[in-house]
C-alpha positions as CSV (number, residue, x, y, z in Angstrom):
1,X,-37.5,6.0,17.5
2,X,-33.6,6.7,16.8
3,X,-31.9,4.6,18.5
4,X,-28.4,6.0,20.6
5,X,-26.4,3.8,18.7
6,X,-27.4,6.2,15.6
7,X,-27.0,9.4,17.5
8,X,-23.1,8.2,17.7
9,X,-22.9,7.0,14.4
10,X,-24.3,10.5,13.4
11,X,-21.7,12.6,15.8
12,X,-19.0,10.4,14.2
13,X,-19.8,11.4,10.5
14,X,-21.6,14.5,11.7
15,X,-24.5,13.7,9.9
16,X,-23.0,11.4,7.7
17,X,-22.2,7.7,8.8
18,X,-23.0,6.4,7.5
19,X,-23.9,6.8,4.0
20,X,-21.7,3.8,2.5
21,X,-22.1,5.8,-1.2
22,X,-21.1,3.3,-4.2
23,X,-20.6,4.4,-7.3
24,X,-23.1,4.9,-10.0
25,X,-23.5,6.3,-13.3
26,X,-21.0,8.2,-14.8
27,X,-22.4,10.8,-16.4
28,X,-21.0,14.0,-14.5
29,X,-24.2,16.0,-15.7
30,X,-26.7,13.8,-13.3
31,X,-27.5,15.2,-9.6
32,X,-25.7,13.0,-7.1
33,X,-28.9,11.5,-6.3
34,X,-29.0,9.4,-9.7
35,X,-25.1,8.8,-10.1
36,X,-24.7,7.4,-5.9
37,X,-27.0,6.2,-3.7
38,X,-26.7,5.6,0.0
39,X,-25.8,1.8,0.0
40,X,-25.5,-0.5,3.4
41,X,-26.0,2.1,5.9
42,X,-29.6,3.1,4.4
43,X,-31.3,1.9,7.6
44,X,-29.6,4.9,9.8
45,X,-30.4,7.4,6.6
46,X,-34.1,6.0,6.8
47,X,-33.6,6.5,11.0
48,X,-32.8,10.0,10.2
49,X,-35.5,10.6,8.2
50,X,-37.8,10.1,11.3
51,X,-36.1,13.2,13.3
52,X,-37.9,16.0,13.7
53,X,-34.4,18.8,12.4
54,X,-33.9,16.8,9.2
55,X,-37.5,16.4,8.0
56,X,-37.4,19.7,8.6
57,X,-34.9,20.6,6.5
58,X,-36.2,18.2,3.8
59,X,-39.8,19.5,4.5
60,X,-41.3,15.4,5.1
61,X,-44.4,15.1,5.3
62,X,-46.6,13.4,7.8
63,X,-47.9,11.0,4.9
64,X,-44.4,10.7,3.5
65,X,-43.2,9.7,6.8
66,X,-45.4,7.3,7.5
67,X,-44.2,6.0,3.7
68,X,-40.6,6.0,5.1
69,X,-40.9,4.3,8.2
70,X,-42.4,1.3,6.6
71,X,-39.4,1.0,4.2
72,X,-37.1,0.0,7.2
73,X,-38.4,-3.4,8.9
74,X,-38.5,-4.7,4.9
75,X,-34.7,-3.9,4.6
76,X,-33.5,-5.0,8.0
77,X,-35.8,-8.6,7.4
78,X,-33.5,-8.6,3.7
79,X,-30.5,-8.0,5.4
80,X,-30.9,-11.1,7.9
81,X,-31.9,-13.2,5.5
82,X,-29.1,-12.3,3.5
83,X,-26.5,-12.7,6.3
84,X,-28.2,-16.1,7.5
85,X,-28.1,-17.7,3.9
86,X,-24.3,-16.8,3.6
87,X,-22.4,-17.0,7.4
88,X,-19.2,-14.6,7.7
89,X,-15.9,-16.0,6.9
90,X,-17.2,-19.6,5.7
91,X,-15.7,-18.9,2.3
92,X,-14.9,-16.1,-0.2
93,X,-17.8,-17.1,-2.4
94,X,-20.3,-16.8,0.8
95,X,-18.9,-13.5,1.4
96,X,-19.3,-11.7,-2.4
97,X,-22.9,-13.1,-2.4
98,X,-23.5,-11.9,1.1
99,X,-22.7,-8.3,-0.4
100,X,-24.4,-8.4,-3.2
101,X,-27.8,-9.4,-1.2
102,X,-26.8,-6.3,1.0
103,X,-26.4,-4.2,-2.2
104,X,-29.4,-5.5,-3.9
105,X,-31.6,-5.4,-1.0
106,X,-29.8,-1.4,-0.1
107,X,-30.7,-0.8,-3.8
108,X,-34.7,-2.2,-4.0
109,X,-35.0,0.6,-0.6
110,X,-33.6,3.8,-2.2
111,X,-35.0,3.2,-5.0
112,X,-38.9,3.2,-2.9
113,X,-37.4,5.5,-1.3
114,X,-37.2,7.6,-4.3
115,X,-40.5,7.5,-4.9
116,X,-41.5,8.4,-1.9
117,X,-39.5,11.8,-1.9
118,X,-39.4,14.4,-4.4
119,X,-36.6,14.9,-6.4
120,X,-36.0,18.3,-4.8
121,X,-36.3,16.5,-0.8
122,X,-33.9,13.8,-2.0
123,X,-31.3,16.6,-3.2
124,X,-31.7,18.1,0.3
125,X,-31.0,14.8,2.1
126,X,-27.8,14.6,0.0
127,X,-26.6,18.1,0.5
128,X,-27.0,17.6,4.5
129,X,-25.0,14.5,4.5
130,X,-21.9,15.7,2.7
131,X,-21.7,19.4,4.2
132,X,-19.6,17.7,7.3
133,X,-19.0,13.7,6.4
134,X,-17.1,14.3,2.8
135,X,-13.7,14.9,4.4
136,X,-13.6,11.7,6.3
137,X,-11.9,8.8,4.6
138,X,-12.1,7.1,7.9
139,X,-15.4,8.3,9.5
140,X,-17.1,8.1,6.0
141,X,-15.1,6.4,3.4
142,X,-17.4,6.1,0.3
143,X,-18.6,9.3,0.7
144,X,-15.0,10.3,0.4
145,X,-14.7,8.1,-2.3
146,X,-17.6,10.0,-4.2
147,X,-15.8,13.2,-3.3
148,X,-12.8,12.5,-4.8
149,X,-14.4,11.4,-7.9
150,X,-17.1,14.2,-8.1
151,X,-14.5,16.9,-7.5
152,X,-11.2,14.9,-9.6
153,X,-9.1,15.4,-6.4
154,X,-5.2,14.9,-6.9
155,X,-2.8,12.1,-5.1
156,X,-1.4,15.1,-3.2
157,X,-4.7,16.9,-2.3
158,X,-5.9,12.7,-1.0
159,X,-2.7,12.8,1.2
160,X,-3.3,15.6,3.1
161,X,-7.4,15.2,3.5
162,X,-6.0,11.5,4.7
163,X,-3.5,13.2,7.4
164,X,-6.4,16.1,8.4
165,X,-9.2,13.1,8.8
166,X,-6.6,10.7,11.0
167,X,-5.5,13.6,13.3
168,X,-9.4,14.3,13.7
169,X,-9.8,10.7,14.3
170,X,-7.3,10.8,17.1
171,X,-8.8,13.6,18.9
172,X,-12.4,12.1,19.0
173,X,-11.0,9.0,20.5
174,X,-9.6,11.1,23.3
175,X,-12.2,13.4,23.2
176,X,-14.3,10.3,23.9
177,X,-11.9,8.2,26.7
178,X,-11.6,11.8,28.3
179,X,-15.6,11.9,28.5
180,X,-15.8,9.0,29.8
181,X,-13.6,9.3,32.5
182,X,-14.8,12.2,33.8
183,X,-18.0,10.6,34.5
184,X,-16.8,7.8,35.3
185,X,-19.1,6.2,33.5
186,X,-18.9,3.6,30.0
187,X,-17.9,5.2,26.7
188,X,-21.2,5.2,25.4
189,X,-23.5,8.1,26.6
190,X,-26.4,6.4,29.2
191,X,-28.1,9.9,29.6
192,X,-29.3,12.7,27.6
193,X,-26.6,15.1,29.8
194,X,-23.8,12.7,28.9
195,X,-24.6,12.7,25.4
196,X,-25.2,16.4,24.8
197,X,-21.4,16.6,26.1
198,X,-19.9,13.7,23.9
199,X,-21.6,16.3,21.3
200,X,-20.4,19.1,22.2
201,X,-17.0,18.2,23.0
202,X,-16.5,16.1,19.5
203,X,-18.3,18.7,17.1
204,X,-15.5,21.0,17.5
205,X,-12.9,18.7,16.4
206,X,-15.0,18.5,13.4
207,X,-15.1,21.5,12.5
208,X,-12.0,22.2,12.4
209,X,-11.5,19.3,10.7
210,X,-13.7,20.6,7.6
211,X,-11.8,24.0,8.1
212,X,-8.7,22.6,7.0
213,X,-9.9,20.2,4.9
214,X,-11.8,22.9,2.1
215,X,-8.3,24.7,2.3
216,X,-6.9,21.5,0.7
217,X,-9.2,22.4,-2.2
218,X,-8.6,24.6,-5.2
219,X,-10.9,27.8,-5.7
220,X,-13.0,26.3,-8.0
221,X,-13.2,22.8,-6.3
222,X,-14.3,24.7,-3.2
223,X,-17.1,26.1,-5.4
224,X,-17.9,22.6,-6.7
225,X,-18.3,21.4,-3.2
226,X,-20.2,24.6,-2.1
227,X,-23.0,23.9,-5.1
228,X,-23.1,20.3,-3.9
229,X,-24.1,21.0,-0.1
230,X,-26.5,23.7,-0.6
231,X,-27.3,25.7,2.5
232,X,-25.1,25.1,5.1
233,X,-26.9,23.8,8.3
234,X,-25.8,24.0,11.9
235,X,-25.1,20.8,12.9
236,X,-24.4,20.9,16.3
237,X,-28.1,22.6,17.4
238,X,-29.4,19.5,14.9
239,X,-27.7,17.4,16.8
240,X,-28.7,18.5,20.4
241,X,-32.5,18.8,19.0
242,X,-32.4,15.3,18.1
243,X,-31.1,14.2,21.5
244,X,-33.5,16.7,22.9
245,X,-36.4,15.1,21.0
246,X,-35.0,10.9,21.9
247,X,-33.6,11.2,25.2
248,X,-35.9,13.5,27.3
249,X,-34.6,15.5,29.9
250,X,-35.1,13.5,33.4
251,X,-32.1,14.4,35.4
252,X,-32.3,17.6,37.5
């Protein structure tokens, strides 16, 4: 089941969070799927997978779900061990080799998961999570990373995507406090009612957000970017279906 926590994670990336892309090959000529892959946050991706919209959209399987959902308890047990064999802040050393277990272990899952999917499912998956989390250097940062890369942005085009994605940043956060004050209630949704209006008072900002962000780009970067998300899905009724679908309606 997705857990709430993910829900949020997904509103704050819109669809997105957590990817955690690192850099791969080089070679400008290989689908994003072979050059990236989807690094320390593959256990919400793998979350994701389980929803009803986006194995939709990626046309999953029964059998490949089944393949899928197995993948996750082997990386969470990897990443436990990995963080119990080397503590936080015990020394630099401890620290490197506590992310290179995280890699390694992030690594060993997309690459099953690889062969689980086909090549043209994977591509799907990818083109979903950058349609609205590439323009977050905050929300997102890797993926923005890869964007930059992909599409050779310049120092000036990085400043203003940086200025767009910290002024959308803002307004969540008071979208959020505002929420939660007006039901009086802890910033994290409880209900399926408060959620559906964390949603659909934080998409917007979003939006927008992406709006201003592809007029940053050049003509023919915006055609880049347009070839690398595919069709473009409506995220917000995603969204709502997947809260529909984990959070049953049980208030009047």
């Amino acid at each position: 089941m997705l857990r709430i926590s993910t829900i949020i994670l997904m509103i704050a990336a819109m669809l997105a969070p957590a990817l955690n892309v690192q850099a791969g090959v080089a070679d400008n000529a290989q689908p994003l799927r072979k050059r990236f892959y989807f690094g320390n946050s593959t256990a919400a991706i793998l979350e994701m997978l389980e929803t009803d919209p986006v194995r939709r959209e990626t046309n999953v399987t029964d059998s490949q779900k089944k393949k899928v959902a197995l993948l996750k308890p082997e990386l969470v047990a990897a990443m436990e061990k990995a963080a119990r064999d080397n503590p936080e802040n015990v020394s630099a050393e401890r620290d490197e080799k506590r992310g290179e277990a995280f890699t390694a272990a992030a690594k060993a899952t997309q690459k099953k998961l690889d062969e689980i999917l086909s090549p043209s499912q994977l591509d799907r998956l990818w083109e979903i999570m950058i349609q609205d989390g590439a323009f977050q250097p905050l929300g997102c940062p890797e993926l923005y990373v890869m964007l930059v890369k992909v599409l050779k942005l310049t120092d000036e085009q990085t400043k203003r995507l940086d200025a767009i994605s910290s002024d959308a940043e803002t307004a969540k956060a008071k979208a959020i406090e505002a929420e939660s004050k007006n039901a009086n209630k802890p910033t994290q949704p409880q209900t399926r009612k408060e959620m559906l209006a964390l949603i659909r008072r934080v998409h917007p900002i979003y939006k927008l957000a992406r709006e201003k962000s592809l007029k940053v780009l050049t003509p023919k970067q915006r055609e880049m970017f347009a070839k690398m998300t595919g069709k473009a899905v409506d995220h917000l009724t995603m969204l709502e279906e997947m809260v529909d679908t984990e959070m049953p309606k049980r208030e009047p």
